[in-house]
Structure formats: structure tokens, C-alpha cells
py3Dmol code that shows the C-alpha trace and the ligand (Angstrom):
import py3Dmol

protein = """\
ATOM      1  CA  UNK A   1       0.000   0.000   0.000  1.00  0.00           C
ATOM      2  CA  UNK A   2       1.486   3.261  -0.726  1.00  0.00           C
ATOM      3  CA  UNK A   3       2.382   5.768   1.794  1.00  0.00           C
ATOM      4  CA  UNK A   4      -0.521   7.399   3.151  1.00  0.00           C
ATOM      5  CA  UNK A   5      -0.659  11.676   2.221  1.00  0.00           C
ATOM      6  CA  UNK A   6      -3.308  12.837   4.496  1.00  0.00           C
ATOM      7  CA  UNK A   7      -5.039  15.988   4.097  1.00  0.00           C
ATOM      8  CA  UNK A   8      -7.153  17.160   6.992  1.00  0.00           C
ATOM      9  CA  UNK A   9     -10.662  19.148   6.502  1.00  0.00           C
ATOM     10  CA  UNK A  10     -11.838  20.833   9.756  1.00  0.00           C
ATOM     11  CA  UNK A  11     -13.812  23.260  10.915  1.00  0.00           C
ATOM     12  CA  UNK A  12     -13.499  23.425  14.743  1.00  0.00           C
ATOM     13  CA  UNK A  13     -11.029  22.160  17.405  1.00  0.00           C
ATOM     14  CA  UNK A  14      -8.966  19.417  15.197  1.00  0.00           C
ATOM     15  CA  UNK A  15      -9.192  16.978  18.516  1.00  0.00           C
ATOM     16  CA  UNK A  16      -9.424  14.247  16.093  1.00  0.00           C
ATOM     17  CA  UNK A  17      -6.498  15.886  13.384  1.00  0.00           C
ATOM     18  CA  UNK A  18      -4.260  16.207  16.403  1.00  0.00           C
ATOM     19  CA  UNK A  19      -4.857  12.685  17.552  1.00  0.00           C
ATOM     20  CA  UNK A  20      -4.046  11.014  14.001  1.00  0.00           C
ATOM     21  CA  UNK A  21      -0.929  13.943  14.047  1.00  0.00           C
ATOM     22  CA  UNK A  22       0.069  12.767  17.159  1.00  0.00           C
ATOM     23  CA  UNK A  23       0.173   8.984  16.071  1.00  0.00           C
ATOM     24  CA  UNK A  24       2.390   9.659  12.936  1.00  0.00           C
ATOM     25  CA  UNK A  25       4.837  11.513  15.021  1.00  0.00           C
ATOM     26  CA  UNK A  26       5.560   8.531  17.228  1.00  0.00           C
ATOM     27  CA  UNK A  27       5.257   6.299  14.417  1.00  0.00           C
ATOM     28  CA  UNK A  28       2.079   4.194  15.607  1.00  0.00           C
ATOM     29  CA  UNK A  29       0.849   5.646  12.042  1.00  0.00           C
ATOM     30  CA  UNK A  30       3.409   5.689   8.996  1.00  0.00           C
ATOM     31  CA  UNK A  31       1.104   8.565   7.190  1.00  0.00           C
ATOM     32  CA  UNK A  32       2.437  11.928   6.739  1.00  0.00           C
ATOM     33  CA  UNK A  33       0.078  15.125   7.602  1.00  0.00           C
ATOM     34  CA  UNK A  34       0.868  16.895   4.101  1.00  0.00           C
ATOM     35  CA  UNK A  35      -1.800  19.964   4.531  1.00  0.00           C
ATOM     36  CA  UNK A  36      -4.737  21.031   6.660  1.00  0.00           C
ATOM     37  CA  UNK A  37      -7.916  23.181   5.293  1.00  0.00           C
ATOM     38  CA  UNK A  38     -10.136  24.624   7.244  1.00  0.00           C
ATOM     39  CA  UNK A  39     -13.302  26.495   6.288  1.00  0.00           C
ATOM     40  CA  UNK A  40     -12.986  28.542   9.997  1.00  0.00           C
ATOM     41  CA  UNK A  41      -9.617  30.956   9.829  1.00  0.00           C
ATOM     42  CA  UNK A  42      -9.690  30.729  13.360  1.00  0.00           C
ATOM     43  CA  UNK A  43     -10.286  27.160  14.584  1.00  0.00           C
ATOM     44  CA  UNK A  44      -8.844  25.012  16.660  1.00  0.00           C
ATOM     45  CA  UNK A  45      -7.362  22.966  13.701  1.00  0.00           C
ATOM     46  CA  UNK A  46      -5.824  25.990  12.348  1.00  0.00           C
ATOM     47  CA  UNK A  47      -4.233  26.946  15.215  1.00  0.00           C
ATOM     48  CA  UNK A  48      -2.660  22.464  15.646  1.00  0.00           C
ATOM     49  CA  UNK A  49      -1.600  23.033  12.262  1.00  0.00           C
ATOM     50  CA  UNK A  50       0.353  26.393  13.164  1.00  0.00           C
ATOM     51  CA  UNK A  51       2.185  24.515  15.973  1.00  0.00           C
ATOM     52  CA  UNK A  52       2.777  21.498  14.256  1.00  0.00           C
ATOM     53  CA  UNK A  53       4.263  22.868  11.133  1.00  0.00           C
ATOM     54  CA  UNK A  54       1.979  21.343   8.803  1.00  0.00           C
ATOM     55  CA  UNK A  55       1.101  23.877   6.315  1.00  0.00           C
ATOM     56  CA  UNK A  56      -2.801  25.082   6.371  1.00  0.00           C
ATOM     57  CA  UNK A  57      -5.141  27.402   4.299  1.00  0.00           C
ATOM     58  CA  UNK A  58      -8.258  28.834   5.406  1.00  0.00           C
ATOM     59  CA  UNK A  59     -10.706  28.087   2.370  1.00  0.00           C
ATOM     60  CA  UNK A  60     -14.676  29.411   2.243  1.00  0.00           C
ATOM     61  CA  UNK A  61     -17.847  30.888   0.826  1.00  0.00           C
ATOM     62  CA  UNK A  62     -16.293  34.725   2.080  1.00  0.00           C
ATOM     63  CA  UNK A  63     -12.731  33.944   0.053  1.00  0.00           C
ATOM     64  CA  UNK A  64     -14.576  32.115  -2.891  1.00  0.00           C
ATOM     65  CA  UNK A  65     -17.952  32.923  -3.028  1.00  0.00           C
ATOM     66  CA  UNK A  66     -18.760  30.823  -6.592  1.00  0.00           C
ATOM     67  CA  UNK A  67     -18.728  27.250  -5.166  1.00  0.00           C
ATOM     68  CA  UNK A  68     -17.351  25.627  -8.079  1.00  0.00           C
ATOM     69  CA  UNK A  69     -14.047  28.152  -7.869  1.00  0.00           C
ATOM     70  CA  UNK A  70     -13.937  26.696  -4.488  1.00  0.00           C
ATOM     71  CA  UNK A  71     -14.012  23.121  -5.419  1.00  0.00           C
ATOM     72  CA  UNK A  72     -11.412  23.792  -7.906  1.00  0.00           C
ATOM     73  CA  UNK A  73      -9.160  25.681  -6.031  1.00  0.00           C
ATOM     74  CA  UNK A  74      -9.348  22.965  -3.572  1.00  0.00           C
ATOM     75  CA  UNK A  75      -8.580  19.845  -5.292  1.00  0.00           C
ATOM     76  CA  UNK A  76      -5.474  21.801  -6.818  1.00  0.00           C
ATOM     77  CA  UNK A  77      -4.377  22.398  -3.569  1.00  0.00           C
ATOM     78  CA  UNK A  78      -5.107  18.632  -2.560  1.00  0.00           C
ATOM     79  CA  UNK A  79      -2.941  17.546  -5.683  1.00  0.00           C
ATOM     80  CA  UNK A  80      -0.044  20.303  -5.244  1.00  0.00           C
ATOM     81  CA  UNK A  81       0.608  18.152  -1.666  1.00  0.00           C
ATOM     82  CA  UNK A  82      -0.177  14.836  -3.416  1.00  0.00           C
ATOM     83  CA  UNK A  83      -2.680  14.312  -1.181  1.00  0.00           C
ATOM     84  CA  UNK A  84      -4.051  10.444  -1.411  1.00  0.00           C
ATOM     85  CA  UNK A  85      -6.619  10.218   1.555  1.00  0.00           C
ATOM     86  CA  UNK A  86      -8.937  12.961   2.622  1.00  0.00           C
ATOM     87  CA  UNK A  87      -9.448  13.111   6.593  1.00  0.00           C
ATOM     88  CA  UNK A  88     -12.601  14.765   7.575  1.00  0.00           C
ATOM     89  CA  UNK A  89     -12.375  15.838  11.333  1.00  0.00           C
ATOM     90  CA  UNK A  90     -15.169  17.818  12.109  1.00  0.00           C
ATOM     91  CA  UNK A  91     -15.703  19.028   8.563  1.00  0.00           C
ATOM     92  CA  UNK A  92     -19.288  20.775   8.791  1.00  0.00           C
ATOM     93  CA  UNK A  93     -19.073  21.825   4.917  1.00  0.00           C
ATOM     94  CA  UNK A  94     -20.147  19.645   1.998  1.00  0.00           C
ATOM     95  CA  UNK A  95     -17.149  18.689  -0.558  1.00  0.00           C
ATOM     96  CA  UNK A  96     -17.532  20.044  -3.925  1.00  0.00           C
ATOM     97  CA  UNK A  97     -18.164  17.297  -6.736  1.00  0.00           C
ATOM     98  CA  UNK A  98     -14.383  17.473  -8.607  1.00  0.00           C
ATOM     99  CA  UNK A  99     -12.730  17.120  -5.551  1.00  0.00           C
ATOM    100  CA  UNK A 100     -15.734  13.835  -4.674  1.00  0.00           C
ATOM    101  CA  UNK A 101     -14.683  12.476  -7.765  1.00  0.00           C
ATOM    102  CA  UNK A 102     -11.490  12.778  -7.705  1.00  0.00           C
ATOM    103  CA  UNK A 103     -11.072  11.604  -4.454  1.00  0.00           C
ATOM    104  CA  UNK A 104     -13.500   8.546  -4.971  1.00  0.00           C
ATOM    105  CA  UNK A 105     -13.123   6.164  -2.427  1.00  0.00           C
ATOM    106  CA  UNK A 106     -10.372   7.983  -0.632  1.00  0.00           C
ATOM    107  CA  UNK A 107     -12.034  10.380   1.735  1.00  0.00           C
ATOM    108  CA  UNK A 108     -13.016   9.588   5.210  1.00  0.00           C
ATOM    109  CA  UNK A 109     -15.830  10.750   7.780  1.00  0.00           C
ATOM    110  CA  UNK A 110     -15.882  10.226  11.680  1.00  0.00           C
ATOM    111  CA  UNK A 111     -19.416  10.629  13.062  1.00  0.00           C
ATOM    112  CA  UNK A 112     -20.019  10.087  16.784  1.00  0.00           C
ATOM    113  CA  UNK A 113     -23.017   7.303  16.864  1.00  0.00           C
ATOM    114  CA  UNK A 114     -23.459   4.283  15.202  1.00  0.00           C
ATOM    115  CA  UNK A 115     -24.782   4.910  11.625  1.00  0.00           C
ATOM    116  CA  UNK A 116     -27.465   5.096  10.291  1.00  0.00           C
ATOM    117  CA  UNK A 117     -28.205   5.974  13.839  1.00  0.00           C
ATOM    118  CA  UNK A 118     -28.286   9.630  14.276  1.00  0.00           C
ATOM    119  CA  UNK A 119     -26.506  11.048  11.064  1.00  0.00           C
ATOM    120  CA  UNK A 120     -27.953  13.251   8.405  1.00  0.00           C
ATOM    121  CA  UNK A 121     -28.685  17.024   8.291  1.00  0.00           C
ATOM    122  CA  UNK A 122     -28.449  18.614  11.430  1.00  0.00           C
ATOM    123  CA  UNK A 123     -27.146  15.878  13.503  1.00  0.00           C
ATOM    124  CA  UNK A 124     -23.786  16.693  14.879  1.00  0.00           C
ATOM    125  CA  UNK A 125     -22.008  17.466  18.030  1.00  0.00           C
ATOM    126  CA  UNK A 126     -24.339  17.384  21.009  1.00  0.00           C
ATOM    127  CA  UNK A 127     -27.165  17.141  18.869  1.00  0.00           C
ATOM    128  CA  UNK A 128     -26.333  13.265  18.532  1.00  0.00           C
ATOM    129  CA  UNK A 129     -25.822  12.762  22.082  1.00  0.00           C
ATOM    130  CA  UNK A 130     -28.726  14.393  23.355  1.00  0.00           C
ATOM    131  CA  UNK A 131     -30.633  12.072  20.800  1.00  0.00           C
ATOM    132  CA  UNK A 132     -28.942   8.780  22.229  1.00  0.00           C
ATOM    133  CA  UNK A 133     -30.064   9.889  25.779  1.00  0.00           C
ATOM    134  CA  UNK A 134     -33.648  10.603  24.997  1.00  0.00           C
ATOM    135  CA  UNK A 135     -33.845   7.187  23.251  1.00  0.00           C
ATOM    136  CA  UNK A 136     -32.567   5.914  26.533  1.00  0.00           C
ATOM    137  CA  UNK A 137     -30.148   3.437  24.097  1.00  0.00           C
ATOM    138  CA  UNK A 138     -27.706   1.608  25.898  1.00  0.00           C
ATOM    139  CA  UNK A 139     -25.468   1.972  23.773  1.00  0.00           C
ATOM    140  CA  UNK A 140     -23.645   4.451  20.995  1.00  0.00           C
ATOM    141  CA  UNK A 141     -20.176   4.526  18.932  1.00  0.00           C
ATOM    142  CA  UNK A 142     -18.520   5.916  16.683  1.00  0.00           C
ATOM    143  CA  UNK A 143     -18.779   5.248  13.124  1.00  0.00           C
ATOM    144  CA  UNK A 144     -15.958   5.808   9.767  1.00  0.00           C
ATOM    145  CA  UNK A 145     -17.424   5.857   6.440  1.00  0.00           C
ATOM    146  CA  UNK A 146     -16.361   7.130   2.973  1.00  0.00           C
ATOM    147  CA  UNK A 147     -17.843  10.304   2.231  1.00  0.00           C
ATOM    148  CA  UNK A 148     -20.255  10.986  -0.832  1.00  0.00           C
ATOM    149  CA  UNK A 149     -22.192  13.984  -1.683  1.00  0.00           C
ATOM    150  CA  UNK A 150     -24.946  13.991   1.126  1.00  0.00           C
ATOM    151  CA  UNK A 151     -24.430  14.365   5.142  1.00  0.00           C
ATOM    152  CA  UNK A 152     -23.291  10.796   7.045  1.00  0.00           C
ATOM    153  CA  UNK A 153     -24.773   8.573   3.676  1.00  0.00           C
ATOM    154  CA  UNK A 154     -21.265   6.910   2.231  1.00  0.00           C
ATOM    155  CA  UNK A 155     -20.114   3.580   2.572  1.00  0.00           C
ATOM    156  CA  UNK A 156     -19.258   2.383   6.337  1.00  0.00           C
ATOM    157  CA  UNK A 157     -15.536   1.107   6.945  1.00  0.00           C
ATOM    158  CA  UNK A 158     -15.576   0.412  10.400  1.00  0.00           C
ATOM    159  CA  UNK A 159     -17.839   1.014  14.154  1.00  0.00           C
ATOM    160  CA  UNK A 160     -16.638   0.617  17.395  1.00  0.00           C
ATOM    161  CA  UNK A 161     -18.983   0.490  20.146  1.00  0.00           C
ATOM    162  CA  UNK A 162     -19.560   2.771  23.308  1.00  0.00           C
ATOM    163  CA  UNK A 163     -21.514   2.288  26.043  1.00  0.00           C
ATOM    164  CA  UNK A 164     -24.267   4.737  27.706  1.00  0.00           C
ATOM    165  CA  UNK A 165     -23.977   4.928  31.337  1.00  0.00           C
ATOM    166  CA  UNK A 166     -27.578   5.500  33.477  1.00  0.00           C
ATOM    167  CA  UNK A 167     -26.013   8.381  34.999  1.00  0.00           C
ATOM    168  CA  UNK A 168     -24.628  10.096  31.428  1.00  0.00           C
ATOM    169  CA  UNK A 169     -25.263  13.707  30.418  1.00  0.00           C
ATOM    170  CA  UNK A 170     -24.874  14.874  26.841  1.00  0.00           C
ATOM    171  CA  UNK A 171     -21.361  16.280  28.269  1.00  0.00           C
ATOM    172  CA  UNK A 172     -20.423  13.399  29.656  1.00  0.00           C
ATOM    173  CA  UNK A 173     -21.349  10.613  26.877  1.00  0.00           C
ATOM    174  CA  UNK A 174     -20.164  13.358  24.260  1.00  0.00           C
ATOM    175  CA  UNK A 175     -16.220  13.322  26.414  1.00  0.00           C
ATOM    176  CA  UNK A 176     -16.446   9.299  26.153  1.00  0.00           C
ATOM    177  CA  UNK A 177     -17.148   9.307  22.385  1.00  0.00           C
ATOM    178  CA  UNK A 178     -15.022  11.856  21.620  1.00  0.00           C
ATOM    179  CA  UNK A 179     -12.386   9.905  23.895  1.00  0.00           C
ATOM    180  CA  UNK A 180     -12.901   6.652  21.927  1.00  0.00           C
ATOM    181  CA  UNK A 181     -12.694   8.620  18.189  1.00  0.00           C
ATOM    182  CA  UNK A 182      -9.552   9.621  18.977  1.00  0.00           C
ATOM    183  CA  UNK A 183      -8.404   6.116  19.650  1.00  0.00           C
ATOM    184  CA  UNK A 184     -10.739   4.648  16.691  1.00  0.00           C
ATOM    185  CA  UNK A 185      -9.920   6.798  13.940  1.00  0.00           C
ATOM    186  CA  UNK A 186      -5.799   5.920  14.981  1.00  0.00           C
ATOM    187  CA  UNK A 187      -6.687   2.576  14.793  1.00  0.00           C
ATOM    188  CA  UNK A 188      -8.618   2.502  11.638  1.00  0.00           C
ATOM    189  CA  UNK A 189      -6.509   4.167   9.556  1.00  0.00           C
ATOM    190  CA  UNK A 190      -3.475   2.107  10.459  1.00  0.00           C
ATOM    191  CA  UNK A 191      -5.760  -1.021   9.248  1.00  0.00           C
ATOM    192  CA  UNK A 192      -6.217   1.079   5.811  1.00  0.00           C
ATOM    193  CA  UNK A 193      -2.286   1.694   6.016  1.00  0.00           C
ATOM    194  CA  UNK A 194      -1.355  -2.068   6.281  1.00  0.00           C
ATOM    195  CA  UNK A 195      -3.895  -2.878   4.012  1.00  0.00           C
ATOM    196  CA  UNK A 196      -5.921  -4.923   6.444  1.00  0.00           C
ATOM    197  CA  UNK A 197      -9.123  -2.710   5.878  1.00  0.00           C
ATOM    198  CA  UNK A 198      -9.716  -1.846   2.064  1.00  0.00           C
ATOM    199  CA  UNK A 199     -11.293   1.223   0.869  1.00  0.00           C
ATOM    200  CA  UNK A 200     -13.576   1.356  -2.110  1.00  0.00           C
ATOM    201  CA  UNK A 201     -16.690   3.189  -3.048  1.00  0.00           C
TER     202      UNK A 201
END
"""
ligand_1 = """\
14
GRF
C -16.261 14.793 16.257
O -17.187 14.434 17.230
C -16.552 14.069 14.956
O -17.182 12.845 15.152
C -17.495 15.005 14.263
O -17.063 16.291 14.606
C -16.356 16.254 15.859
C -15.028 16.881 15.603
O -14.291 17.056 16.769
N -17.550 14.745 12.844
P -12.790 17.573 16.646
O -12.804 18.845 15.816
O -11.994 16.495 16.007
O -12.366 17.860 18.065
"""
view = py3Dmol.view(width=600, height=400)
view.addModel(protein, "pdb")
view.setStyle({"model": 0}, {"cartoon": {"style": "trace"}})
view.addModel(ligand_1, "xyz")
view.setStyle({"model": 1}, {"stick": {}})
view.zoomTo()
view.show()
């Protein structure tokens, strides 16, 4: 399998970014961090990439207001860092459909619940965990799918389970997930690195 480029969409904090960072500099993960993107000039993810070194760009609607200039602008930049895997952390914008295409099969999604459990429009962040506790489900997860043109709808490549304790609040079932992504998405993508977990569309 060939070296793993990763280029990072986020749009907030980059918990998960820094996590999958953090695993390549110790060498858990042989992936390099080639470039991070982030619709938000000043998130979280922006600021990881800053201290990390890893170069970043701040792309959105305000810069490049025609959405296709956006998609193209992006996918050049994905190519100029031979990006070969797409790493959505907390990516709340859609991906336009040259940089879908080109990246077929190649881009990844974490969502915090167990698809098709509590994905789609809308459901994100708190949102999901506040709908896992009114449910009164016992349990939750964290899923990793491919990502194609609608919210949380791609292809699944892996779940891990997490459990709902009687006493949880949103806050903390929403630190446990989060917790367990961090490990998950590590894990995953060193299955996708050693070829144990194969992607495809
Ligand atoms: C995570 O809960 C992830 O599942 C969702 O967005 C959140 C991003 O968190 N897609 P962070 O920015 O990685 O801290």
C-alpha cells in the first residue's frame, strides 16, 4: 500500500487531526500530515496546524464565493501536496463534486453514533448525544465511512462500540465518544495503512 498523504478538513477544534498527528509523530501511524484546510480561519485545527508545522489554508464561501471556484481551487491544492486520503475531522461543509470524484473512495468521515443511527442534516455534536439519551439506548459509537455527496450517507468502513452509562449527560457521553474517536480513527486508519481494511466506493 502506498504511503498514506493525508489531508485534513476541519472546521473546529482538530481533537481528532491532532490525535491522528500525534500517532504519525511517534510512528504508531506511517502517514504523513501533508496539509490542513479549514473552512474557519480561526479554529482550533488551524491553530494544531500552526504549531505542528503542517502547512494550512483557510478556504470558504467569504474567500470564494462561486462554489465551483472553491471546489477547484481545492482539489489543486489537494494535488499540489499529493494528497491520497482525505481526513474529515469535524468538517461541517459539503465537498464540492471534482474534488468527490477525484477523491472517490479515498475520503473519510468520523461521526459520533453508530450509523445510520443519528446522522444526516443537522445531527452533529451534542445534537447526537442528546438524541442517544432521549432514546434511553444503551449503547452508541462511533462510526468511519467514505464520504459521498450527502451528510453521514457513504459507505461504512468500520464502528466501534460505546456504552451509555444511566447516569450520562450529553457532556459526559459526548467526552467518552469523543475519547474513543480519537483512539478509533488511529486505529482505523493504520488497518487502511497495512492494508488490512480496504477502501472502495
Ligand atoms: C467529532 O465528534 C466528529 O465525530 C465530528 O465532529 C467532531 C469533531 O471534533 N464529525 P474535533 O474537531 O476532532 O475535536
Amino acid at each position: 500500500m502506498e504511503v498514506l498523504r493525508i489531508g485534513f478538513l476541519a472546521s473546529h477544534g482538530g481533537s481528532n487531526m491532532q490525535a491522528i498527528i500525534g500517532a504519525c509523530k511517534t510512528g504508531e501511524l506511517d502517514a504523513k500530515p501533508t496539509i490542513v484546510i479549514s473552512n474557519n480561519s480561526k479554529s482550533g485545527a488551524i491553530e494544531r496546524a500552526q504549531q505542528e508545522g503542517i502547512p494550512y489554508c483557510h478556504m470558504s464561501s467569504v474567500i470564494y464565493s462561486d462554489p465551483k471556484i472553491l471546489d477547484e481551487t481545492m482539489l489543486e491544492i489537494l494535488e499540489s501536496y499529493k494528497v491520497n486520503l482525505i481526513v474529515l475531522a469535524g468538517y461541517m461543509k459539503k465537498i464540492g463534486t471534482k474534488t468527490l470524484s477525484r477523491y472517490k473512495g479515498r475520503i473519510l468521515n468520523i461521526h459520533p453514533s453508530l450509523l445510520p443511527k443519528y446522522g444526516g442534516i443537522g445531527m452533529y455534536g451534542d445534537r447526537v448525544h442528546e438524541a442517544v439519551i432521549r432514546a434511553n439506548d444503551n449503547t452508541t459509537g462511533v462510526t468511519i465511512h467514505l464520504v459521498d455527496e450527502n451528510y453521514d450517507t457513504g459507505c461504512i468502513i468500520a464502528q466501534t462500540e460505546v456504552p451509555v452509562l444511566k447516569e450520562d449527560s450529553v457532556e459526559t457521553l459526548g467526552k467518552r465518544v469523543l475519547q474513543r474517536e480519537h483512539e478509533f480513527f488511529v486505529e482505523t486508519l493504520i488497518k487502511i495503512r497495512s492494508g488490512e481494511l480496504e477502501l472502495y466506493s
